[in-house]
Structures are given as C-alpha cells and as structure tokens.
C-alpha positions, 0 to 999 in steps of 0.5 A, a space after each residue: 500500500 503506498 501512502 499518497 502525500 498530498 502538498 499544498 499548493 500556495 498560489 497569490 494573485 496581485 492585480 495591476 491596472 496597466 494604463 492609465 493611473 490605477 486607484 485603490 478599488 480599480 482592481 478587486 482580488 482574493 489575496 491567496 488561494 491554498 489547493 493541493 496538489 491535483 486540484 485546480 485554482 481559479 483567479 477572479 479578476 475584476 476591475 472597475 476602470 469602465 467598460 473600455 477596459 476589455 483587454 486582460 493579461 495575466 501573468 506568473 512569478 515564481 520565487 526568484 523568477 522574473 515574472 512570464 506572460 501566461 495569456 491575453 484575453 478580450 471580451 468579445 469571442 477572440 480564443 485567448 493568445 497564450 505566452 510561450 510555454 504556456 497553454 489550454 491544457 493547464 491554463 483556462 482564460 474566460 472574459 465574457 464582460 469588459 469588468 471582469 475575466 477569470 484565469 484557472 490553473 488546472 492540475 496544480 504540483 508544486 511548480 504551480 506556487 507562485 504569484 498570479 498578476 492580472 492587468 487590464 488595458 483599454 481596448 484601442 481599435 486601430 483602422 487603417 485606410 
C-alpha cells in the first residue's frame, strides 16, 4: 500500500491596472488561494476602470523568477493568445464582460506556487485606410 502525500499548493494573485493611473478599488482580488496538489485554482479578476477596459493579461512569478506572460484575453469571442510555454491544457482564460475575466490553473504540483498578476488595458481599435 503506498501512502499518497498530498502538498499544498500556495498560489497569490496581485492585480495591476496597466494604463492609465490605477486607484485603490480599480482592481478587486482574493489575496491567496491554498489547493493541493491535483486540484485546480481559479483567479477572479475584476476591475472597475469602465467598460473600455476589455483587454486582460495575466501573468506568473515564481520565487526568484522574473515574472512570464501566461495569456491575453478580450471580451468579445477572440480564443485567448497564450505566452510561450504556456497553454489550454493547464491554463483556462474566460472574459465574457469588459469588468471582469477569470484565469484557472488546472492540475496544480508544486511548480504551480507562485504569484498570479492580472492587468487590464483599454481596448484601442486601430483602422487603417
């Protein structure tokens, strides 16, 4: 019979709005999730800039580490646009509405333990012509 020894798996989210100056409330966030190995986390991210600000970024610090870009999503139907070595199979990014976008971390080990950033940028279309 072989004991099975579950870890847990710290992960911290911090958010930054981007652009334009960001007070106090423009972005709300839980401060820590604690899961154990195996589990998924999912990060909420909600900000209260307005609803220009459809663009989300999230990113991952690792002790020690410089921070990576994980994903970029918007709010209208486009397939989120992954950071190299990051992907679907660990990483699900959801943003239906401009306000608020969630990112899950899937199968949690031990390398999962990190800071989680999200950041939110005003959309800008660009029109050439």
């Amino acid at each position: 019979r072989i004991n099975m020894i579950k870890t847990t798996v710290i992960l911290l989210l911090s958010l930054y709005c981007i652009q334009g100056g960001a007070r106090e409330n423009d972005v709300l966030q839980p401060h820590a999730i604690f899961a154990e190995t195996g589990q998924t986390a999912t990060f909420n991210c909600k900000q209260t800039k307005g609803s220009t600000y459809r663009e989300m970024y999230w990113y991952r610090q690792r002790q020690g580490e410089s921070m990576k870009f994980i994903v970029f999503t918007v709010n209208y139907g486009l397939k989120p646009e992954f950071g190299e070595g990051f992907d679907e199979k660990k990483f699900l990014a959801n943003k239906t509405v401009p306000e608020s976008g969630s990112l899950t971390v899937k199968d949690l080990d031990s390398t999962d333990s990190a800071v989680y950033f999200c950041s939110v940028r005003e959309h800008s279309a660009v029109t050439t012509g």
